[in-house]
N, C-alpha and C positions, 0 to 999 in steps of 0.2 A: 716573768720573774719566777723564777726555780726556787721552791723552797722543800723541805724535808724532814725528818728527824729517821734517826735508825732505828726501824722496827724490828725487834729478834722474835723470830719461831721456833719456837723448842716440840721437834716432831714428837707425836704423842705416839706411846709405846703400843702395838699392835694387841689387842686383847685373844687373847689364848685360855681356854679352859682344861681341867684333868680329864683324861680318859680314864673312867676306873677299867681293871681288868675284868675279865669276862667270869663267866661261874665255874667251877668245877677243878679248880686248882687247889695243890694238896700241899702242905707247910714243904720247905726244904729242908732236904739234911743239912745244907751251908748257907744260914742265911745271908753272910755276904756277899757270894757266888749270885745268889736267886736275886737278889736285889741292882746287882747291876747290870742283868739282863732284864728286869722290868722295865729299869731307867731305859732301855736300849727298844725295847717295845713300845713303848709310850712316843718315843722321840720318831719310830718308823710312822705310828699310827698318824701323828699330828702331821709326818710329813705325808702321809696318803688323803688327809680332811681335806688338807690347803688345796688350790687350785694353783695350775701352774702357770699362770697369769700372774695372779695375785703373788704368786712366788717373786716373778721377774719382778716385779714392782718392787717386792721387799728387798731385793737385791740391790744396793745401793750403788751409783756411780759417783763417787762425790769426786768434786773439782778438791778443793781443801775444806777441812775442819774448819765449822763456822766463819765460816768465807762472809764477808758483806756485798752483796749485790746491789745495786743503783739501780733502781725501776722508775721510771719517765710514766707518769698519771696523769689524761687528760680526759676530759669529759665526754664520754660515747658512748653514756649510758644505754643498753646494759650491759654490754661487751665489753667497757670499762669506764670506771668514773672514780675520783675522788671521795673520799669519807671523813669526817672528822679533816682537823688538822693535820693528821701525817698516815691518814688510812687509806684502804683502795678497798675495792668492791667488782664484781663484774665476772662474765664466764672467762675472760682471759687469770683474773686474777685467783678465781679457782683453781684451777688447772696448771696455774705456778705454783701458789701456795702447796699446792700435794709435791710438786717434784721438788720444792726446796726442804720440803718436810723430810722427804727420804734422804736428800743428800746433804742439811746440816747446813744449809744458806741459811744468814740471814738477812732479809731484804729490808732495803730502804726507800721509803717511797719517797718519790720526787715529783708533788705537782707542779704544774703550770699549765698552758694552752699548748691547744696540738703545735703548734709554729713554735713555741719555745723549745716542748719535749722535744720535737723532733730535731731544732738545731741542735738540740744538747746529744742526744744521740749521734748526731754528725761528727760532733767537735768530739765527744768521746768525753765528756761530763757527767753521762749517766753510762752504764753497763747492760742494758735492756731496757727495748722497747717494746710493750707488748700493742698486739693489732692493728699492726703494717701492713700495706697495703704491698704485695710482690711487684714488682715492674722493674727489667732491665734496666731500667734507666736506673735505676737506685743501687744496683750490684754494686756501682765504681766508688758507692761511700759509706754502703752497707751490708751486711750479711746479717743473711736471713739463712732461719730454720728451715730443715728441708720438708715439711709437714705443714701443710694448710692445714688452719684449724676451721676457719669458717669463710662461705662465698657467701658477699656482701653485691649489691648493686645501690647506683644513683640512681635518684629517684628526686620528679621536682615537684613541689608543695607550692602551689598557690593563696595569697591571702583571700581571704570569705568572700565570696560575690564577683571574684575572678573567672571565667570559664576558660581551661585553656586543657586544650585537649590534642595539640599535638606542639612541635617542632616551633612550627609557623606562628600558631600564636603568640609565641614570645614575643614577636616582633615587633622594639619599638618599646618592650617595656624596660624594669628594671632589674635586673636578676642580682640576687643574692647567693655568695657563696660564702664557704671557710677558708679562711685566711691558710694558704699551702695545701688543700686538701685535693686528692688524687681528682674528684669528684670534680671540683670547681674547675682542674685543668681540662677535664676529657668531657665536662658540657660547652665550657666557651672553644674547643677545637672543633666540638660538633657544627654550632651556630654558627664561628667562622667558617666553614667547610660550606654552609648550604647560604650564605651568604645574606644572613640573618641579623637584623639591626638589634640592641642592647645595651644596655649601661650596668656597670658592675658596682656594687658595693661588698665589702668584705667586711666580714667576723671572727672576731675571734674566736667563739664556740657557736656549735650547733645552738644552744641553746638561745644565745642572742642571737642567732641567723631567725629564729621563729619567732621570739620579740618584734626582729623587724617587719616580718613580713604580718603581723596584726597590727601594728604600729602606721602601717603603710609606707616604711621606710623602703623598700621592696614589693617590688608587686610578685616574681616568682623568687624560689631557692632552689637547690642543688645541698642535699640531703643523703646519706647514705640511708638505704632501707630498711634497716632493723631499728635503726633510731629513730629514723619519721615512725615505724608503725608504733615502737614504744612511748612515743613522748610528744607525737604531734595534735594526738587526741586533747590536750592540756592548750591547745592557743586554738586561736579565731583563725585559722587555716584549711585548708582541703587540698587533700593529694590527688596528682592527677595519674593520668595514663600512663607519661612520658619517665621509661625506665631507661636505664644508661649504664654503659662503664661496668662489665661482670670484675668483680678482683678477688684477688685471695688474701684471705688477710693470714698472718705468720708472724711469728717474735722475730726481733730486727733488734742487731747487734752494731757496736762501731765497726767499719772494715778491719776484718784479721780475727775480729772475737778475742779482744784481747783479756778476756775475762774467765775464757773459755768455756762460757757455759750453754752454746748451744749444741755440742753432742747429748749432754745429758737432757736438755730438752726433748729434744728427737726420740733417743731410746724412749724415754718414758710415754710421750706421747704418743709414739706408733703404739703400746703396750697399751695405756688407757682407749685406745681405738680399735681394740681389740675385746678387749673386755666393758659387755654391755653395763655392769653393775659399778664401772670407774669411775672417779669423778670425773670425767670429760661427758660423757652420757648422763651422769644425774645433775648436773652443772647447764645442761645444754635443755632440761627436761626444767629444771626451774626456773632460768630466767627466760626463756622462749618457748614456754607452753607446752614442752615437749616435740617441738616442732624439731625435726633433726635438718642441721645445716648440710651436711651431706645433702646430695643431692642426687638420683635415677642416672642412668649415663644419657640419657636420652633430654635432660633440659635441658643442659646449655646448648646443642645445638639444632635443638625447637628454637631456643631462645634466641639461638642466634640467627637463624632463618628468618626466625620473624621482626628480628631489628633490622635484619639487612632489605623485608620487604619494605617493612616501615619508610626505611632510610631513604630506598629508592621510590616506593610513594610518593614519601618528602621531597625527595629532588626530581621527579617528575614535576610536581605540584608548581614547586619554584621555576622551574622550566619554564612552565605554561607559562606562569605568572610574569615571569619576566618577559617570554615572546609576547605576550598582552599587553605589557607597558612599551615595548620597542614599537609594537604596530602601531600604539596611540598614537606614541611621538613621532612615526612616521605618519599618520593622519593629521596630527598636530602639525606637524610640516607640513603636507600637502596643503595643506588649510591658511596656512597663512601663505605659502608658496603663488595658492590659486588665491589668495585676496592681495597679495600681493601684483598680479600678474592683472588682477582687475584694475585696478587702482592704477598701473602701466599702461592698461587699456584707455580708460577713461582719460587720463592725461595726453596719450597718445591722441584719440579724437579730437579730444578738446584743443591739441596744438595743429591737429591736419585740419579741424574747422576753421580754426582763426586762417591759417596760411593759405588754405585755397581762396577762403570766403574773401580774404580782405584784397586778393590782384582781382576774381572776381568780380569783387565789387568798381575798382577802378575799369574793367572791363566795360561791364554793362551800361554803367554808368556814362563812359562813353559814347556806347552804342545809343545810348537815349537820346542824347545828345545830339550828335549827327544828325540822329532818324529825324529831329525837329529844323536841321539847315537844310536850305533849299537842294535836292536832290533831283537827279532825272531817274526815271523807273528802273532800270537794270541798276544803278545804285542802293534805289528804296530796297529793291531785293534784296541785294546784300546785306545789308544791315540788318533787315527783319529777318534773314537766313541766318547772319550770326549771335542774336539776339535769342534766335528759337533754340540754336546749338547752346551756347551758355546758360538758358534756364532749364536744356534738357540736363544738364552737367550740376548744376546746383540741384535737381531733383533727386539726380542720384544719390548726391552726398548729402541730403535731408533724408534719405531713405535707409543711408546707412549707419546716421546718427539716428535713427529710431528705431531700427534691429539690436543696433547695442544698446539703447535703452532697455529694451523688452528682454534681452537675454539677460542683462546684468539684473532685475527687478527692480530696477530704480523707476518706474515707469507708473505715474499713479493715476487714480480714475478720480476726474473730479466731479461732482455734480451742481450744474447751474440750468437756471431755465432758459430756452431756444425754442426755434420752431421752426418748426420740421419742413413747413412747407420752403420757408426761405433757405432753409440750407441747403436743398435740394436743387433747387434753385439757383443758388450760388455756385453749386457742385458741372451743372450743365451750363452756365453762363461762360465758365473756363474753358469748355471742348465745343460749346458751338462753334467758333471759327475753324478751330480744324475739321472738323466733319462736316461741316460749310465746305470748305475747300476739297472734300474727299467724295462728295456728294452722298453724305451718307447721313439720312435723318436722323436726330436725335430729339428724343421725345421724353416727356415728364408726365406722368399719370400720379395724382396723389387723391387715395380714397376720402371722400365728403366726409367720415367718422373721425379721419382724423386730427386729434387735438389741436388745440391751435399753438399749445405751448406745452411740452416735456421738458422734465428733469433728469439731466444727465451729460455726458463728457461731449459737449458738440463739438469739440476739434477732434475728439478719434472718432465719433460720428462721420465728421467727413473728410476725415482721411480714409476709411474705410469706402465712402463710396468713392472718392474719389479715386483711388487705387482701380475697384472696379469698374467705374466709369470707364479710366482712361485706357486701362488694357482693351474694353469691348472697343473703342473707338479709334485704337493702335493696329487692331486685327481683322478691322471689318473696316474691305474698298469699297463694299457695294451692299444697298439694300438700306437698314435702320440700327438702330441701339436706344433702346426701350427703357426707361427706369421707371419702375411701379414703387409706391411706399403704400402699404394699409395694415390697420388695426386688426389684430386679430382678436375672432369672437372668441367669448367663453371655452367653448368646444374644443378649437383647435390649437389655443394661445398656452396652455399650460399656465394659468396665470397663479398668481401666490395669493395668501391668503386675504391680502392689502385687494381694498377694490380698487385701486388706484395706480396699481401696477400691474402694465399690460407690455405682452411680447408685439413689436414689432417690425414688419416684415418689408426688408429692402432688398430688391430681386430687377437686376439689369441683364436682361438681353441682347443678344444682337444675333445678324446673320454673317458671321465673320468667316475663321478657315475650318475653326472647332480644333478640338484634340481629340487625336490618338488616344482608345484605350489604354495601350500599354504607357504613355505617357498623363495619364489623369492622376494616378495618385503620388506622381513627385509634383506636382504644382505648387505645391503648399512648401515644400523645402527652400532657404536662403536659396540665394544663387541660382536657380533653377533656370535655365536655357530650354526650350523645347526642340529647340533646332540652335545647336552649339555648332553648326559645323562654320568651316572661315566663310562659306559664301552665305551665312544666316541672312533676311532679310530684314529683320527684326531688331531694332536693339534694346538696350534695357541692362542694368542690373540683375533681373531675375529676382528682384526681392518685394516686389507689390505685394502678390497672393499669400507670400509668408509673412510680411507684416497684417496682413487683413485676417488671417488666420490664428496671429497671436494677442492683435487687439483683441478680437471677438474672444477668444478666452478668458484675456483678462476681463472684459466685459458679463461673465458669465454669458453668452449667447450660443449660435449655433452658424456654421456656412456651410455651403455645400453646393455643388455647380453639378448639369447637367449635359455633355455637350459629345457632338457626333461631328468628324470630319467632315467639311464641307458645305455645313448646314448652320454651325455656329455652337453658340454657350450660351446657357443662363445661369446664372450664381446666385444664391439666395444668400441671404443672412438675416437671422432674430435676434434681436436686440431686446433687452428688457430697460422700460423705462417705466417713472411713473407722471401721471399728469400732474401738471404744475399748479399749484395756487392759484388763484384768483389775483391779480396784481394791477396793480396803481398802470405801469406802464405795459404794454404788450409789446412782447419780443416780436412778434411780427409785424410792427408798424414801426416805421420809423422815429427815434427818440427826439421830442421837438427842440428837444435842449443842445443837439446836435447843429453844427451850423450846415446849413447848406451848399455855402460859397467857402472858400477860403483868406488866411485873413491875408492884406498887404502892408507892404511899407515895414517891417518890421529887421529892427539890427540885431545881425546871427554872428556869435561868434563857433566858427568850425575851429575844434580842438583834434589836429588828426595828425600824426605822425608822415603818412604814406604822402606823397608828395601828389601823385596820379589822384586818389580818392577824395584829397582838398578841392581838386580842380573840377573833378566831377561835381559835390555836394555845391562848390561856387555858382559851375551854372544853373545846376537844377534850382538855385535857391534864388539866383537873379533875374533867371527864369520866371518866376513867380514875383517878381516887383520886390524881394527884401536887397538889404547892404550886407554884407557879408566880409567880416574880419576873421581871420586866419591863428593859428597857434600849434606848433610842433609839438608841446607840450604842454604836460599839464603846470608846471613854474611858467612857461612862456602866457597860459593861460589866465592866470592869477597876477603877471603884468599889466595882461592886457586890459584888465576888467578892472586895475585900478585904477586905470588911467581912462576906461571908454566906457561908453553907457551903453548895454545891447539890452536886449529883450531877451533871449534867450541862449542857451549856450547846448550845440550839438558836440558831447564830450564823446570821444573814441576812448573803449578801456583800457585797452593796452596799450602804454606810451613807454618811452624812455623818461627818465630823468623822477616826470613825476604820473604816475596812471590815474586813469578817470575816478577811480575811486575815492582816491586820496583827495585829489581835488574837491570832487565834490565834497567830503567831508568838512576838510577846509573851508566851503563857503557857507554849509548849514553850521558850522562852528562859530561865524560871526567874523571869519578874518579880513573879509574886504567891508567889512561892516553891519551894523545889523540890519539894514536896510535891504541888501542884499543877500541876505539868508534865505528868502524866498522866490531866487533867481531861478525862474524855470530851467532846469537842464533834463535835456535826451541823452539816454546812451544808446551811443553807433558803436556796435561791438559784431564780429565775425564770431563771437564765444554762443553757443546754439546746444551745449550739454542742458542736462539737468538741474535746476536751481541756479541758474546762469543768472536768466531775468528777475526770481525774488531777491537774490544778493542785490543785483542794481537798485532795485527800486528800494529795498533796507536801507542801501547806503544814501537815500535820499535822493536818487534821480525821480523826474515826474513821468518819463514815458522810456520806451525803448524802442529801438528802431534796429533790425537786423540786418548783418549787410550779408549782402548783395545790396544793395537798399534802392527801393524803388519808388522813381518819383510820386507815385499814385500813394505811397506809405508814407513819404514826407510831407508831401500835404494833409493827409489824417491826421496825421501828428497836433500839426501847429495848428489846424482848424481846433481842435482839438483842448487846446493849452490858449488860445487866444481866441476861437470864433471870428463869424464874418464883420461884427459891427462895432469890434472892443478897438479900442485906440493902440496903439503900443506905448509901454507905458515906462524903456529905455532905463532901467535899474543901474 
């Protein structure tokens, strides 16, 4: 809103005093004569006093006799500001008031907010606007004076407790600007430029832009700099570093100057910039300390040097900052790319377990079979030949699903109590017959000290000897293969602080081919061949030594082998265990709770999709004196059990229609009745991953059986679930 009244300046008359004449002057003969060459004297002297400065000033240019001029008042203070109802104040309005004074204006003040003034100078509603900012872009609607009166910069003010000390920091916040002001466009072109996040609120005057920014309407602003240092001291703000935007500021007319009053600006004001004692210098001395706007020729382009270092600081900074968030998110990608590709892995396994294990198992299963009908001896060979190849073939693929354990970390240490002697025991009970047949003695030495029962992971216990076991007894035709286990003393054992926990030391021998120096330190890598060439005579995976090597790590322990062509290998490895409790039962003695015999007579219902692996589990089970009922699925399953009474139920997990899981849930659910909620079920599953077996037995299965599945393990089972002397009890 433009409001005004007309303010008239009536220039005040320049003060002049008499010259009296000098001494020594004698009456005239014509006093008329003598008196109007005094008057003519007097008038040279006052013009010799004046200065010729001050002359041109007095020298008027006037546009018209008491002309009204329209001057546009907005608040910037000190440079200008409003007063009273229809007054002005400020060095611009100094420095008019003198040149309307000589030339007979009279001015009318027009306030409003800069966005108003200035439209109104646009539209050509007001006749002058004083401390515009110069910039091409404004020629096409305005003319400007050709005389900068004063260089202004932006400059950004933070509210109390803010720190922000460059560019960057804005980032994110809220910036405050003046509604049209030069300053507001040339910081948000800065932040857009360097690619700088912010939100904008706008003001209509400086002065509510610093309301906002105490208020916390704003967290920074966009300030011209003689205003922030005069009037920012007055709010809960602090100015920072961050200067911007050099401008000139100049009186700004409608385009054409249709008023005509910026020549006479000009003239006068170069004139007061000439003369130190003008009001443009004592104008500039009192509302800015004396501090002269002029400026050395040498600061603006320091200054600008150093916004341009600044700048590029700045967009180095960002640079960086951005190449840091691109590499994350390339990290972030690889990250989920490589958990992604695990998670492909494991699936992967988990469907090459199920697929081999389950023809597999209808393999073996057959071969067991056979081997028990009546055979002549080159037959029995066969069988026991193909029998030896299939479980070399399943060893492989248990050795490969335990390298992907170990590399993925899925692979955990459990600790139960065992003992030591019987596993060792168990470990050489598996290679006696081959080394039996190789004539090569294999032998078990276990030191008198050691415990009868330790705590700790007995199945990577003896898969770790077993590995070393079976390599010594794969590689050695001739001679022995030696397995020693003993406690180590004090001395040697590095034991921990616990007296309870002691390193122990398993070290198998043999006099086999030995390795190659240059071949000793890949032994321990996946995949490792020592002799890859096609006539090898050796076969294997290659992956024993490197699963024994990354158990024993995860184990905290230590291996290490000694071995010379020709002569053989010994392989040591320390294991850290502690000794076991004192307990009710001893791991080393057999559980009397256990049955001895197996039970008979009992009805099995086989839940198994594979056509071959139904017909194997039939006879191994009728083999054994049970009845034995069939089911392709698990719906087929849940038929059959409505209608027949079994003892137990051998559920395969992956079916069609309906899977062993589901089934079983269904029956601890209560669907075939409550009676039957406690129907012993096995799961026959080819699935051999990680958390395979806890899922099954969560879902309420009582045992598990993995296939290949062997007779010797189906009988454990039902011994197991029924014992030798329990009735069957047909659910």
């Amino acid at each position: 809103m433009l409001s005004g009244k007309m303010r008239e300046h009536t220039p005040h008359p320049c003060p002049a005093g008499p010259n009296a004449p000098g001494r020594g002057w004698t009456r005239p003969r014509n006093p008329a004569r003598w008196v109007r060459l005094g008057l003519v004297l007097v008038g040279l002297v006052l013009s010799w006093c004046m200065p010729m400065n001050a002359m041109a000033q007095q020298e008027p240019v006037k546009v018209s006799e008491s002309r009204v001029i329209r001057v546009g008042v907005y608040d910037n203070r000190p440079i200008i500001f409003p007063v009273g109802v229809d007054g002005a104040g400020g060095f611009f309005v100094d420095v008019l008031e003198s040149v309307a004074q000589r030339q007979g204006w009279r001015l009318q003040y027009v306030h409003g907010t800069w966005a108003n003034v200035f439209a109104a100078v646009k539209q050509g509603k007001i006749d002058l606007l004083p401390a515009v900012a110069h910039e091409e872009s404004r020629e096409s609607f305005l003319s400007f004076s050709s005389r900068t009166l004063l260089t202004n910069w932006g400059q950004i003010y933070a509210r109390r407790g803010l720190n922000v000390q460059s560019l960057l920091d804005i980032d994110g916040l809220v910036l405050g600007v003046l509604d049209g002001d030069t300053h507001a466009k040339a910081i948000q072109n800065l932040l857009d430029e360097f690619g700088i996040s912010y939100a904008v609120v706008r003001f209509s005057s400086y002065e509510d832009l610093l309301r906002g920014l105490e208020d916390h309407v704003a967290d920074v602003g966009g300030l011209n700099r003689i205003y922030g240092t005069k009037n920012a001291w007055n709010y809960r703000v602090s100015s920072t570093p961050v200067v911007y935007n050099p401008i000139e500021l100049r009186f700004a007319a409608p385009a054409g100057d249709p008023a005509g009053v910026l020549p006479a600006l000009d003239t006068a004001v170069s004139a007061m910039m000439r003369d130190k004692d003008s009001t443009y210098h004592q104008s500039q001395a009192r509302w800015f300390g004396g501090v002269p706007s002029g400026l050395p020729a040498w600061v603006l382009p320091v200054s600008a040097g150093a916004g341009l270092l600044v700048m590029l600081l700045a967009g180095m900074n960002m640079l960086m900052r951005r190449r840091i968030a691109d590499r994350t998110a390339e990290l972030v990608q690889a990250r989920d790319a490589a958990q992604t590709a695990s998670r492909a892995k494991s699936r992967f396994l988990a469907n090459m377990s199920h697929e081999v294990r389950t023809p597999l198992n209808g393999l073996l299963g057959m071969l067991q079979i056979l081997r028990d009908t009546p055979l002549n001896g080159e037959q029995q060979e066969f069988v026991d030949t193909a029998l030896h190849s299939g479980r070399s073939l399943l060893s492989v693929i248990n050795d490969v699903l335990d390298l992907s354990k170990i590399e993925s970390g899925s692979l955990e240490v459990s600790e139960e109590a065992f003992c030591p002697r019987a596993m060792i025991n168990s470990v050489r009970d598996l290679f006696q017959e081959e080394a039996r047949k190789k004539g090569v003695r294999l032998s078990v030495h276990v030191s008198p000290d050691m415990p009868d029962a330790l705590l700790g992971d007995a199945g990577k216990w003896r898969q770790i000897l077993f590995n070393l076991v079976g390599n010594a007894v794969k590689f050695t035709h001739q001679g022995s293969v030696d397995v020693e286990a003993a406690l180590l003393d004090g001395s040697d054992n590095r034991q921990s602080s616990s007296s309870d926990r002691h390193m122990i030391r398993l070290e198998v021998r043999d006099t086999g081919i030995g390795i190659d120096p240059d071949l000793q330190d890949k032994c321990f890598e996946p995949f490792c061949q020592l002799d890859a060439s096609p006539t090898r005579a050796y076969g294997g995976a290659g992956l024993g030594l490197s699963i024994v090597r990354r158990l024993v790590d995860i184990m905290e322990g230590q291996v290490s082998f000694r071995s010379e062509p020709g002569w053989g290998t010994a392989a040591e490895v320390l294991l850290p265990a502690r000794v076991a409790p004192a307990m009710d039962q001893d791991p080393c003695t057999p559980d009397p709770s256990q049955p001895a015999t197996e039970p008979r007579g009992l009805r099995v219902l086989v839940a198994e999709d594979n056509r071959v692996n139904r017909l194997a589990m039939r006879r191994f089970l009728e083999g054994m004196g049970h009845t034995v009922l069939e089911a392709g699925n698990g719906r087929e399953a849940l038929d059959t059990l409505a209608l027949q009474e079994v003892d137990c139920v051998l559920m395969d997990v992956q079916m069609p229609v309906m899977d062993g899981t589901e089934t079983t849930l269904r029956i601890r659910a209560g669907e075939l009745g409550t009676a039957r909620r406690s129907l012993p079920v096995v799961a026959v599953t080819a699935h051999a991953m990680k958390g395979d077996r806890e899922s099954f037995l969560a879902a309420g299965m009582d045992d598990y059986l993995a296939k290949p599945v062997d007779r010797k393990d189906l009988r454990q089972v039902l011994a197991r679930l029924f014992g030798s002397g329990r009735s069957p009890l047909h659910y």
